[in-house]
C-alpha positions as a LaTeX table, in Angstrom:
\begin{tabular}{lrrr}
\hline
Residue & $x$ (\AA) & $y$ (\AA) & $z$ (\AA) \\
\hline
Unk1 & 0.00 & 0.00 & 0.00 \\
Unk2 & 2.60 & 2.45 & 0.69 \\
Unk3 & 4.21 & 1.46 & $-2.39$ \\
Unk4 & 1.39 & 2.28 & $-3.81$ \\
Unk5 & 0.51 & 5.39 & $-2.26$ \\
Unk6 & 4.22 & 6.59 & $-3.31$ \\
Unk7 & 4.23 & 5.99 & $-6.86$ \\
Unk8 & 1.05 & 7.63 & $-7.20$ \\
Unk9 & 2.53 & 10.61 & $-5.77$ \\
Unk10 & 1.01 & 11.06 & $-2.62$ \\
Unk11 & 3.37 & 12.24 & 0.03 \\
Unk12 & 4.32 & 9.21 & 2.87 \\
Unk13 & 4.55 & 11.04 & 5.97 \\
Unk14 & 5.52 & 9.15 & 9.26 \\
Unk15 & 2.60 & 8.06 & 11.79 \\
Unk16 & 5.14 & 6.21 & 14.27 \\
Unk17 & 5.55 & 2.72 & 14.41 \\
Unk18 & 3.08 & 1.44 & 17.48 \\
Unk19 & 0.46 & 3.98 & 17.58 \\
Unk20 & 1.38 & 4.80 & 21.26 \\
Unk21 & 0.54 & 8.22 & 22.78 \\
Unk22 & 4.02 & 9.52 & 22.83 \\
Unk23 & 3.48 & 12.36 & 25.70 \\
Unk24 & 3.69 & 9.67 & 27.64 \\
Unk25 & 7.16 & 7.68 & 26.26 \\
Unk26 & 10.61 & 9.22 & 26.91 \\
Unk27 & 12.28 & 11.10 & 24.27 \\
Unk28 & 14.81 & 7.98 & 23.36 \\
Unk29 & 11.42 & 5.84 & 23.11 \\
Unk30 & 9.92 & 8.59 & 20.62 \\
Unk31 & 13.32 & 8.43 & 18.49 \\
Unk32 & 13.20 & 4.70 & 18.41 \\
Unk33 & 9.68 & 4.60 & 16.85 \\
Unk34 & 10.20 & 7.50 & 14.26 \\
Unk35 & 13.51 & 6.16 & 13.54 \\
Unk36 & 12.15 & 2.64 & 12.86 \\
Unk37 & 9.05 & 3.64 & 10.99 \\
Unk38 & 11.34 & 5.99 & 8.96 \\
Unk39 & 13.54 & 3.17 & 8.32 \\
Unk40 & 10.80 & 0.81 & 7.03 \\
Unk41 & 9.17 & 3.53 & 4.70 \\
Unk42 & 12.35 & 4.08 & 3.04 \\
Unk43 & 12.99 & 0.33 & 2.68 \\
Unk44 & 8.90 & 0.35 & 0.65 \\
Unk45 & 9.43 & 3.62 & $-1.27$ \\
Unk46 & 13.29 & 4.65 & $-1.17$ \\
Unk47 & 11.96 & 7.89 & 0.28 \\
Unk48 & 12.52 & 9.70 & 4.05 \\
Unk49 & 9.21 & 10.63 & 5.42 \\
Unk50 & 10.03 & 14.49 & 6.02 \\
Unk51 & 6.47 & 15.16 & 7.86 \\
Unk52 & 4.96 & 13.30 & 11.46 \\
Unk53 & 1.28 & 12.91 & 12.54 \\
Unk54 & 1.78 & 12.04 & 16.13 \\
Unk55 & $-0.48$ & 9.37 & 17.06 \\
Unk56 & $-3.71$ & 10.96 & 18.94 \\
Unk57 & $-2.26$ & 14.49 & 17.40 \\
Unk58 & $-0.24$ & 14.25 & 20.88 \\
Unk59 & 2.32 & 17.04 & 21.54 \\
Unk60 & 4.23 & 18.17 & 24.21 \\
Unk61 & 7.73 & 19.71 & 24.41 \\
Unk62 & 9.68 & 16.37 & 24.64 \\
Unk63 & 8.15 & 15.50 & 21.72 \\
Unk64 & 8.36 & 18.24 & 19.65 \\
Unk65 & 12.12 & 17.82 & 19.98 \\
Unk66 & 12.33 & 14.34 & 19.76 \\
Unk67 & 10.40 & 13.54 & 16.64 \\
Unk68 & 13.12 & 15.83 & 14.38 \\
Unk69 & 10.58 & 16.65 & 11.58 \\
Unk70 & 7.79 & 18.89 & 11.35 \\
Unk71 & 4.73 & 18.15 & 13.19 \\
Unk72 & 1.68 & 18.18 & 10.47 \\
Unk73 & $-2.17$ & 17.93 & 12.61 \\
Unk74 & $-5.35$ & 18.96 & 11.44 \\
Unk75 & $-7.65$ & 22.30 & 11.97 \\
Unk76 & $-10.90$ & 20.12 & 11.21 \\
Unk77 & $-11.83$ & 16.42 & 12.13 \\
Unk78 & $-14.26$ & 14.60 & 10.73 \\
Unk79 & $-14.76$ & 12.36 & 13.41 \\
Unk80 & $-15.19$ & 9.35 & 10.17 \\
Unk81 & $-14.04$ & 6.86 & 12.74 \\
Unk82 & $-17.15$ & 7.66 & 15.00 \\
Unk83 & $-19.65$ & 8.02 & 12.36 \\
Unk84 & $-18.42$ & 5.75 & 10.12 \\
Unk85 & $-20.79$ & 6.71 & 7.26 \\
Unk86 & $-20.62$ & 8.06 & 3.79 \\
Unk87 & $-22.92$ & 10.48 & 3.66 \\
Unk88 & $-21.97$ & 12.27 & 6.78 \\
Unk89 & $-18.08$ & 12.33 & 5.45 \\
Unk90 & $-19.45$ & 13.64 & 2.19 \\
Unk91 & $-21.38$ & 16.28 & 4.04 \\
Unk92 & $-18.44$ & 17.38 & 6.50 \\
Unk93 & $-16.26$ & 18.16 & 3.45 \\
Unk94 & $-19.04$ & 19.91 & 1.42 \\
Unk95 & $-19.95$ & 22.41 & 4.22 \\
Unk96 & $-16.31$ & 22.96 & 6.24 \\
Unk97 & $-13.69$ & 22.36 & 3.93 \\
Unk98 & $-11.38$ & 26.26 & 3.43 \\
Unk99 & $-8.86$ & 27.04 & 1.06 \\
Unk100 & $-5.68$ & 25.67 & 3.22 \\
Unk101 & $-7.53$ & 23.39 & 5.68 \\
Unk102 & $-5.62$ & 20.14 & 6.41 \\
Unk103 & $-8.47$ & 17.86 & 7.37 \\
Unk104 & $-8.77$ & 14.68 & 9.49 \\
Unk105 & $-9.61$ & 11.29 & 7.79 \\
Unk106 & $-8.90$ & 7.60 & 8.24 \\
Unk107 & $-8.98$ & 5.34 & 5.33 \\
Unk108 & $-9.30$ & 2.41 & 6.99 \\
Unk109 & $-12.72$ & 2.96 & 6.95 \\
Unk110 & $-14.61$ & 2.11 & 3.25 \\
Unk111 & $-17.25$ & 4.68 & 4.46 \\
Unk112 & $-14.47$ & 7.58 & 4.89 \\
Unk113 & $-12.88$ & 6.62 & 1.30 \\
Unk114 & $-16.59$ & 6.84 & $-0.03$ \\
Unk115 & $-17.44$ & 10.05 & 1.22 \\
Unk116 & $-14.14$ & 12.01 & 0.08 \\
Unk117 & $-14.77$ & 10.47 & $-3.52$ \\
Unk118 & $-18.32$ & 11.44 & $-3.36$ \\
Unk119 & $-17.65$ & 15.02 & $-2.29$ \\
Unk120 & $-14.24$ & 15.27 & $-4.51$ \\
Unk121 & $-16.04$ & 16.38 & $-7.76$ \\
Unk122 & $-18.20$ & 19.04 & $-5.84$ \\
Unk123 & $-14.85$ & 20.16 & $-4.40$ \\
Unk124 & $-13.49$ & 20.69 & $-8.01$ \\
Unk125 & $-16.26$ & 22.43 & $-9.48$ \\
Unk126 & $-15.73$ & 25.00 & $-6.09$ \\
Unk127 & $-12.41$ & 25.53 & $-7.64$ \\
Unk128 & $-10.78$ & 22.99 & $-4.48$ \\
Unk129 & $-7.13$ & 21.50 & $-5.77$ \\
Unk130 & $-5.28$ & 18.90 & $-4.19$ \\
Unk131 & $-1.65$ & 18.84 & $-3.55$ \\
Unk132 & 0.66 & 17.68 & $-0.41$ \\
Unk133 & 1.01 & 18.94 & 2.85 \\
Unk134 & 4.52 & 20.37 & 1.53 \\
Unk135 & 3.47 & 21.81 & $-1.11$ \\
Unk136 & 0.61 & 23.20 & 0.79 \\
Unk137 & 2.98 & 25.35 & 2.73 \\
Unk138 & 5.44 & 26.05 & $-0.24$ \\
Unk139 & 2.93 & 27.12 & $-2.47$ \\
Unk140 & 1.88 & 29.83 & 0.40 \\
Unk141 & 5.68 & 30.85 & 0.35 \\
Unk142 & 6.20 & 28.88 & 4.00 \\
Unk143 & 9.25 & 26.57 & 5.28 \\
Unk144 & 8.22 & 24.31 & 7.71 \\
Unk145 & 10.47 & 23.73 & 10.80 \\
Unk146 & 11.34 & 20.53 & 12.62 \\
Unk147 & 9.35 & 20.45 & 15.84 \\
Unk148 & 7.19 & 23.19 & 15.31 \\
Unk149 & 3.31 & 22.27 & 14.64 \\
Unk150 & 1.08 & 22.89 & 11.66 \\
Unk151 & $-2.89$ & 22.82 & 11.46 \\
Unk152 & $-3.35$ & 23.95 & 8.66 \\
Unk153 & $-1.52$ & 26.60 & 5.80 \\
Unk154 & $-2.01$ & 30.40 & 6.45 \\
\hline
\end{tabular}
C-alpha cells in the first residue's frame, strides 16, 4: 500500500511505528519509533518521510524535539471513525472544507474513502485542488520547521 501510495505521488509522511501516545514515552522511546518507521518507509518507497502525525495528534515539548521533523495535525476532524458513514463524510467536506484546511480522515474505513470520492467532484467544481502537505505550505511561500506544529496553511 505504501508502495502504492508513493508511486502515485502522494506524500508518505511518518505516523510512528506502534500507535502509542508519545506524551507519555521518553524522548529515546519517541526516536526509536520514528527512527524505525522511517527506516521501514524508506525500505517500501526509497523515500525519508520528512512530515509526522503524532499518534492521537499528541504534543508536548519532549516530543516536539524528539520527533526531528515537522509536526503536520489537522484544523478540522471529521470524526469518520465515530460516524463511520458516507454520507456524513461527504457532508463534513461539502460544508467545512477552506482554502488551506488540512483535514482529518482515516482510510481504513470504506465509508471515509466513499465520502471524500463522493464530495471530490463538488470540491473541483468550487475551484478545491489537491496537492501535499509540503506543497501546501510552499505554495503559500512557508518553510516548515522541525518540531514546530502545523494545522493547517495560512
Amino acid at each position: 500500500l505504501i508502495a502504492r501510495m508513493a508511486n502515485e505521488g502522494h506524500e508518505i509522511g511518518n505516523h510512528s511505528y506502534s500507535h502509542s501516545d508519545f506524551t507519555t514515552m521518553s524522548y529515546g522511546d519517541i526516536e526509536y519509533e520514528v527512527d524505525l518507521t522511517d527506516e521501514l518507509i524508506m525500505d517500501i518507497t526509497g523515500v525519508r518521510p520528512r512530515l509526522i502525525r503524532t499518534p492521537y495528534g499528541s504534543v508536548n515539548s519532549t516530543v516536539r524535539s524528539a520527533v526531528g521533523k515537522p509536526i503536520i495535525l489537522w484544523n478540522g476532524d471529521s470524526r469518520d471513525w465515530e460516524t463511520r458513514s458516507a454520507s456524513a463524510v461527504e457532508s463534513y467536506l461539502l460544508n467545512y472544507a477552506e482554502d488551506g484546511d488540512i483535514l482529518l480522515f482515516h482510510d481504513s474505513h470504506g465509508t471515509t474513502v466513499e465520502g471524500v470520492l463522493d464530495a471530490l467532484p463538488t470540491l473541483v467544481a468550487r475551484g478545491f485542488t489537491f496537492v501535499t502537505v509540503s506543497d501546501l505550505f510552499r505554495l503559500r511561500g512557508y518553510s516548515l520547521s522541525s518540531g514546530s506544529v502545523y494545522y493547517s496553511a495560512p
